[in-house]
C-alpha positions in Angstrom: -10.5 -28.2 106.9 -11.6 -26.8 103.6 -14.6 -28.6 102.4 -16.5 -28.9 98.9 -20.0 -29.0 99.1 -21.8 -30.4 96.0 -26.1 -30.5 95.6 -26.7 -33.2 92.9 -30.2 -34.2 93.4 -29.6 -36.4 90.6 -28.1 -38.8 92.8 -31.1 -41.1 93.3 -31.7 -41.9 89.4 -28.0 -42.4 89.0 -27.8 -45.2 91.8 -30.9 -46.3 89.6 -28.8 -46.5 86.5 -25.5 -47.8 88.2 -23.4 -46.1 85.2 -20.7 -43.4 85.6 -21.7 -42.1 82.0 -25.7 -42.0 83.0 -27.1 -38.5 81.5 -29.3 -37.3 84.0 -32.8 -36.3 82.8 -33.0 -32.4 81.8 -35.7 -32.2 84.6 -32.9 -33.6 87.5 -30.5 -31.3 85.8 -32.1 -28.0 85.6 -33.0 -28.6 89.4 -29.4 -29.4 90.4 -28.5 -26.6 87.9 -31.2 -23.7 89.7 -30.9 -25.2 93.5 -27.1 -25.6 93.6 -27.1 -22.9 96.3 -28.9 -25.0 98.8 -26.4 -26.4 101.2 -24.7 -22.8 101.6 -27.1 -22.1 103.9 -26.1 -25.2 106.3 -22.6 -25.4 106.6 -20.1 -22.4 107.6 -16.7 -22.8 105.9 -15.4 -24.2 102.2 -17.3 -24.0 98.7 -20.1 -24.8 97.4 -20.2 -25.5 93.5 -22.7 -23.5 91.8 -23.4 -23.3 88.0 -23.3 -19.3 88.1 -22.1 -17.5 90.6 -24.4 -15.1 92.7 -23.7 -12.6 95.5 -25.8 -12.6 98.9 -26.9 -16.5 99.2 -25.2 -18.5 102.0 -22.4 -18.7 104.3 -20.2 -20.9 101.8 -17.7 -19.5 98.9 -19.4 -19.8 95.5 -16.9 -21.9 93.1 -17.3 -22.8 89.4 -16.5 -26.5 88.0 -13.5 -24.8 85.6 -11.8 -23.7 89.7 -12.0 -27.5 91.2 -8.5 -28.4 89.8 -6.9 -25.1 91.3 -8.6 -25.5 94.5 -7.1 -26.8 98.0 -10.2 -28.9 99.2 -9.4 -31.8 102.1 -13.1 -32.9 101.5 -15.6 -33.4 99.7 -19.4 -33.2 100.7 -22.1 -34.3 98.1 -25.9 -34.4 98.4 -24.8 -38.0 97.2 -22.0 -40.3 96.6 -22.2 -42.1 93.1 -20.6 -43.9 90.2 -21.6 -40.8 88.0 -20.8 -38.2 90.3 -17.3 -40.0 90.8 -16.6 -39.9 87.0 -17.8 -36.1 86.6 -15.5 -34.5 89.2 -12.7 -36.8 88.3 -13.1 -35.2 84.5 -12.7 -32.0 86.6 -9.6 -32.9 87.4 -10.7 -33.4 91.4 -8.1 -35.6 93.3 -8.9 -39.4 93.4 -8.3 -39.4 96.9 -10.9 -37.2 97.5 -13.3 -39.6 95.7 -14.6 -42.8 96.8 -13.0 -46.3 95.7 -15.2 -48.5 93.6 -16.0 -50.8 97.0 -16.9 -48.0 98.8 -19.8 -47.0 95.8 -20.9 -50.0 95.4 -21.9 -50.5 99.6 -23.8 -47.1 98.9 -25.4 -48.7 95.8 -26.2 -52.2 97.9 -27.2 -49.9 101.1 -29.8 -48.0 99.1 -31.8 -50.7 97.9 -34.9 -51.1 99.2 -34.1 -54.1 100.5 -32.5 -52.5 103.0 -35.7 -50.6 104.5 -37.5 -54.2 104.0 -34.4 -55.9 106.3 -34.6 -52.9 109.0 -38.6 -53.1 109.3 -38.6 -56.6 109.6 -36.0 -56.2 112.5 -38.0 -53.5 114.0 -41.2 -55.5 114.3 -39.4 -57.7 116.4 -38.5 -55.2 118.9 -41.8 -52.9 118.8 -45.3 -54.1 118.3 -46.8 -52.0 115.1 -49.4 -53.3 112.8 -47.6 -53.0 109.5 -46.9 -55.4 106.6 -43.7 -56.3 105.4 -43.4 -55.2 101.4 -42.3 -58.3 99.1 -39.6 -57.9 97.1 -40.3 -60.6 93.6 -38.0 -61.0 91.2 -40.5 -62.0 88.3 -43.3 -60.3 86.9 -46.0 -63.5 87.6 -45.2 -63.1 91.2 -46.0 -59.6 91.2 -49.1 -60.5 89.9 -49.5 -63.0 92.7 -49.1 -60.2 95.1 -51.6 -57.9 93.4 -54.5 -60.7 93.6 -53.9 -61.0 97.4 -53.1 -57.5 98.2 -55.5 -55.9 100.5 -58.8 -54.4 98.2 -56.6 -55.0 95.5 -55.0 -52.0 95.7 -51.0 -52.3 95.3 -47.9 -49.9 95.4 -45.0 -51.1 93.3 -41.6 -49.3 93.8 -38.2 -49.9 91.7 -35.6 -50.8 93.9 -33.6 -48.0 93.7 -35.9 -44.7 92.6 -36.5 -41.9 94.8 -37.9 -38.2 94.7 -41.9 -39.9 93.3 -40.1 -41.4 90.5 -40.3 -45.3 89.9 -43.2 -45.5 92.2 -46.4 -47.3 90.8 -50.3 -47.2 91.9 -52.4 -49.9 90.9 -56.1 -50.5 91.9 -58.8 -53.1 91.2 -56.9 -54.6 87.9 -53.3 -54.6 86.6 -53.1 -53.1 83.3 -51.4 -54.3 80.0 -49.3 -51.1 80.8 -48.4 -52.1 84.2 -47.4 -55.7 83.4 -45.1 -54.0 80.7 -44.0 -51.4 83.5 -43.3 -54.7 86.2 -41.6 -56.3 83.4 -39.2 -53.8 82.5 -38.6 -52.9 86.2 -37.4 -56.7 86.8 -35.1 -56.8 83.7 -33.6 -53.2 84.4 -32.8 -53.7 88.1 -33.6 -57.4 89.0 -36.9 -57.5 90.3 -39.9 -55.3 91.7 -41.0 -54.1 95.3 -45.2 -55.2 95.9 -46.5 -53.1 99.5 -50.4 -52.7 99.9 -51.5 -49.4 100.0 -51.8 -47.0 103.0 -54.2 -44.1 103.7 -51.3 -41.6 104.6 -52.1 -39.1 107.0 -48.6 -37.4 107.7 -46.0 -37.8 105.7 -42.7 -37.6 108.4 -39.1 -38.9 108.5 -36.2 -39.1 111.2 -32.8 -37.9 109.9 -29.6 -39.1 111.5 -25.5 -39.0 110.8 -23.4 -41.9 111.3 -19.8 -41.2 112.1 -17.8 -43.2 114.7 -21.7 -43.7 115.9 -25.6 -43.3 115.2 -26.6 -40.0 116.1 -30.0 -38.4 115.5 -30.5 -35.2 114.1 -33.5 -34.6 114.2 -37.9 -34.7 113.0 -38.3 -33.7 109.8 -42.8 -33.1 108.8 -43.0 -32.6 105.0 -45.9 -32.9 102.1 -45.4 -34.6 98.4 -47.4 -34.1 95.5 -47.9 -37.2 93.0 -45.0 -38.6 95.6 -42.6 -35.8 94.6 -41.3 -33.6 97.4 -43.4 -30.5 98.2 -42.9 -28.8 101.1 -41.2 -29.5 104.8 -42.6 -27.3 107.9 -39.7 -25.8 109.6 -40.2 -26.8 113.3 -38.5 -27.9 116.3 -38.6 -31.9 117.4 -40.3 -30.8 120.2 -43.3 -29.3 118.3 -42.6 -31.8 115.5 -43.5 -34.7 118.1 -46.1 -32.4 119.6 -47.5 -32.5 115.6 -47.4 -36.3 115.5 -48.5 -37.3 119.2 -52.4 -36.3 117.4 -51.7 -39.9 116.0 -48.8 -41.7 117.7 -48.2 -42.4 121.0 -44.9 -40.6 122.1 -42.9 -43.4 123.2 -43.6 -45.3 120.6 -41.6 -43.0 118.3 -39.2 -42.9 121.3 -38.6 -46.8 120.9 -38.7 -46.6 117.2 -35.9 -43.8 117.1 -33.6 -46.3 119.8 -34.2 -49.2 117.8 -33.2 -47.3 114.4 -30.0 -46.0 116.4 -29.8 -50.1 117.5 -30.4 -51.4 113.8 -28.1 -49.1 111.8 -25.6 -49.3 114.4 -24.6 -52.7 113.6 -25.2 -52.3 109.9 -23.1 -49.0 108.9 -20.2 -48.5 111.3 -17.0 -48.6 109.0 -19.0 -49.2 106.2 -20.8 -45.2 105.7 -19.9 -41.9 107.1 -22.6 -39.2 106.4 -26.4 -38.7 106.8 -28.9 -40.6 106.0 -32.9 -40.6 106.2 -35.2 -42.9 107.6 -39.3 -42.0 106.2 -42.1 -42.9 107.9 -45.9 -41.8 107.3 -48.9 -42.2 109.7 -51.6 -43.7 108.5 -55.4 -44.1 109.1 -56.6 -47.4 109.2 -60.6 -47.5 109.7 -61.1 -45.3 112.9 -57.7 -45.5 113.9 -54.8 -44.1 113.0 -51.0 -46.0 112.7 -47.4 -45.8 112.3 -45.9 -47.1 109.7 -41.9 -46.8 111.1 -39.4 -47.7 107.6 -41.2 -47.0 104.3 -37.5 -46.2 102.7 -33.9 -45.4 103.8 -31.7 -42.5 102.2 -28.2 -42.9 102.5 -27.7 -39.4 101.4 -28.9 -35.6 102.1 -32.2 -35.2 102.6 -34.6 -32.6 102.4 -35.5 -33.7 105.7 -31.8 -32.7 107.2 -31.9 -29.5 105.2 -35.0 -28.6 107.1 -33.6 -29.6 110.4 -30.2 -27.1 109.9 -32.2 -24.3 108.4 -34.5 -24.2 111.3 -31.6 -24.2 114.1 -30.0 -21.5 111.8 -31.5 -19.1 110.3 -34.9 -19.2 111.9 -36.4 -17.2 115.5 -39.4 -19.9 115.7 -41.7 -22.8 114.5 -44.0 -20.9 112.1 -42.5 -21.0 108.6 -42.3 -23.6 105.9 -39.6 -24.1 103.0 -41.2 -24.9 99.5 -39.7 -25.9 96.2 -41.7 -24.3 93.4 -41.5 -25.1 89.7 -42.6 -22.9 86.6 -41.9 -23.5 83.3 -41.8 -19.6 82.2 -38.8 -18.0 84.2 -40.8 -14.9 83.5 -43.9 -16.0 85.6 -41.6 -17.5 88.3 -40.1 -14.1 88.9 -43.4 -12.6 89.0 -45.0 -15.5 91.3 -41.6 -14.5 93.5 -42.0 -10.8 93.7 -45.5 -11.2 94.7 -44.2 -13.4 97.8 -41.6 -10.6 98.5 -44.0 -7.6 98.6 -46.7 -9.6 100.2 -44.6 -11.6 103.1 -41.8 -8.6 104.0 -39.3 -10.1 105.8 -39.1 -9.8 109.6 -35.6 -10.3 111.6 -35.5 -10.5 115.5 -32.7 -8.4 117.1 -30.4 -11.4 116.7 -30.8 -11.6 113.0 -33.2 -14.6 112.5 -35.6 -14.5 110.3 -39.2 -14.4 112.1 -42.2 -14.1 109.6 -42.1 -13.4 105.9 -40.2 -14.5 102.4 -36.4 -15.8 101.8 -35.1 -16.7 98.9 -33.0 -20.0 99.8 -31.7 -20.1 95.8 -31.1 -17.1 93.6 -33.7 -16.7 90.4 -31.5 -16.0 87.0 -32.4 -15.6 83.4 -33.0 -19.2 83.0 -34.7 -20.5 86.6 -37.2 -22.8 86.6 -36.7 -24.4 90.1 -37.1 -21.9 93.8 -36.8 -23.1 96.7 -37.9 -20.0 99.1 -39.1 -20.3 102.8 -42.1 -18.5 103.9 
C-alpha cells in the first residue's frame, strides 16, 4: 500500500477555528514548514510531504505538494484530520476518496473537545478510586466567575475547548482580571463556552498513547516536559523504565487499572467511528506530602509527540538514555551554530546493529531559512 504521510502540527488551532480557509498562524506554519521530516523516521514505505526536499533524513520518499496529483497513493496519513487540511490537499488536486467526508470531520471535531476528556474521567472515577476533581465546563462568563470564587486558593486553570500545544490555556490566581473576563468572554462567544479545573502542582508531566483500529491497542508510555505549557522535550525510554520512572509517585497497578479502563472507555466510544492514534495525558501531582495521579487531563485524537517518542525509541535507538528536543531560534544563523556545537560536542555512537547509542541526531534537516529543530541527544 503506498501511503502519504503528512506533519501538520497546525491541526489543533484549525479544529479550534472549524474553517477549511483558517490561515494558520506564521508560528504553526514555519514549524510544520521546518519539521515536515518528522514522521519519516517512523514509518517504512510511501512519502512524506516536505516543503524542500533534502537527502539523508528518514526511511520515507521525500514528495513536494506540486507531485500529489501525479502520485499513486491508497492512503493518506496526517499528523491530523481537519476541515482545513481537507480543503488544502483537495486544492492539490488529491483524490476525494482519499479524504474524509464532512461526517467523518466533524466526529474528529466533536471527539476533540474537551468534553470528551471531562466524559472519560468522570467514567474512570467510577471504576478506580483517584482523588481528582472533575473540570466544569460553563457556557457563560458569570459562571466562570462562580468557579473562580470557589476554586481551591483561588487559583484557576481555564482552557478553550478545543486548543492544544500551550495555546488557549489560561492561569489565574487570587483575582480575575479585567483582561481575563475579556479573555473568558471571547472564549464563550468564539467556541461556546469555557473549561474552569483548579490548579495542580505538576510533578511529571506523562501520557499513554494508543491506536484504535478494529480495537483499542496501547502503544505505549510516553515522559515529556513543557515550557509555559508548550511541548519541550520527551525522554526516549522503554515502558518498562517509563513505569519504573513513574512508580517514585504512583502505585503500579494503579496505572495498570487506569490503562484497562482507558482501553474499556474508548472501546465503546471510537469503534467505527475513528481509525488512528490518539493520546491520552496525564501528570502526577503533589498534593501536600503526597503525591497523585491525575489519569485524563486531555485526549488527542491525532499524532502525538508522545507516539513519535514511542516509534523512535523502538527504532532507531540501542537504549533508554537519550532524549528528543524541539528547539526554536529566531536567527537561522545561531541555530546552525547552537547545532554544530551539539554535533562536535555529542559525536554520534552506533552499536554494531546500527542504532544509535549516545550522542546528537538531527531528526529534521536545518536550511537557509530554519527556525524550528527537532534533534535527539
Amino acid at each position: 500500500m503506498s501511503i502519504l504521510y503528512v506533519f501538520n502540527p497546525e491541526h489543533d488551532l484549525s479544529l479550534a477555528n472549524g474553517s477549511p480557509f483558517f490561515n494558520a498562524p506564521l508560528s504553526a506554519q514555519q514549524f510544520a514548514k521546518d519539521c515536515s521530516y518528522l514522521l519519516s523516521w517512523m514509518f517504512d514505505d510511501g512519502y512524506v510531504l516536505v516543503d524542500e526536499k533534502e537527502v539523508g533524513y528518514g526511511n520515507l520518499e521525500n514528495v513536494c505538494s506540486e507531485e500529489l496529483s501525479s502520485l499513486a497513493i491508497d492512503k493518506i496519513v496526517p499528523w491530523g484530520w481537519d476541515a482545513m487540511l481537507v480543503n488544502t490537499l483537495q486544492k492539490l488536486g488529491v483524490e476525494s476518496a482519499l479524504l474524509p467526508t464532512a461526517e467523518q470531520q466533524n466526529i474528529i471535531r466533536t471527539l476533540s473537545h474537551r468534553q470528551t476528556a471531562i466524559d472519560a474521567l468522570k467514567w474512570i472515577k467510577t471504576q478506580i478510586p483517584l482523588d481528582v476533581e472533575l473540570p466544569s465546563f460553563m457556557t457563560n462568563s458569570s459562571e466562570a466567575k462562580v468557579f473562580f470564587e470557589n476554586v481551591a486558593n483561588r487559583n484557576a486553570v481555564y482552557k478553550m475547548p478545543w486548543s492544544g500545544s500551550g495555546k488557549g490555556i489560561r492561569y489565574c490566581v487570587d483575582t480575575l482580571t479585567e483582561n481575563d473576563l475579556k479573555w473568558l468572554e471571547n472564549v464563550v462567544v468564539k467556541q461556546g463556552g469555557v473549561v474552569g479545573e483548579r490548579y495542580y502542582d505538576v510533578v511529571q508531566n506523562f501520557a499513554m498513547e494508543f491506536c484504535v483500529t478494529d480495537k483499542v491497542e496501547f502503544v505505549g508510555y510516553s515522559l515529556f516536559d513543557t515550557q509555559n505549557g508548550s511541548y519541550k522535550s520527551s525522554a526516549l525510554v522503554s515502558d518498562a523504565v517509563a513505569v519504573e520512572r513513574l512508580s517514585k509517585w504512583v502505585v503500579v497497578d494503579v496505572l495498570e487499572q487506569c490503562k484497562a479502563a482507558i482501553i474499556r472507555y474508548f472501546s465503546e466510544c471510537l469503534l467505527q467511528k475513528y481509525e488512528g492514534y490518539f493520546g491520552v495525558d496525564m501528570f502526577v501531582y503533589s498534593d501536600g506530602n503526597d503525591y497523585k495521579l491525575h489519569p485524563i487531563v486531555e485526549v488527542n485524537f491525532r499524532l502525538t509527540m508522545g507516539v513519535v517518542a514511542c516509534k523512535i525509541r523502538e527504532r532507531l535507538l540501542e537504549n533508554d538514555n537519550m532524549n528528543m528536543y524541539v528547539y526554536y531560534n529566531k536567527s537561522t544563523e545561531n541555530l546552525k551554530e547552537y547545532c554544530a556545537n551539539l554535533q562536535q560536542n555529542n559525536p554520534l555512537i552506533r552499536s554494531e546493529n546500527g542504532k544509535i547509542k549516545l550522542g546528537y541526531f538531527a531528526l529534521t534537516p536545518i536550511g537557509n531559512q530554519t527556525h524550528y529543530h527537532i534533534y535527539l541527544l
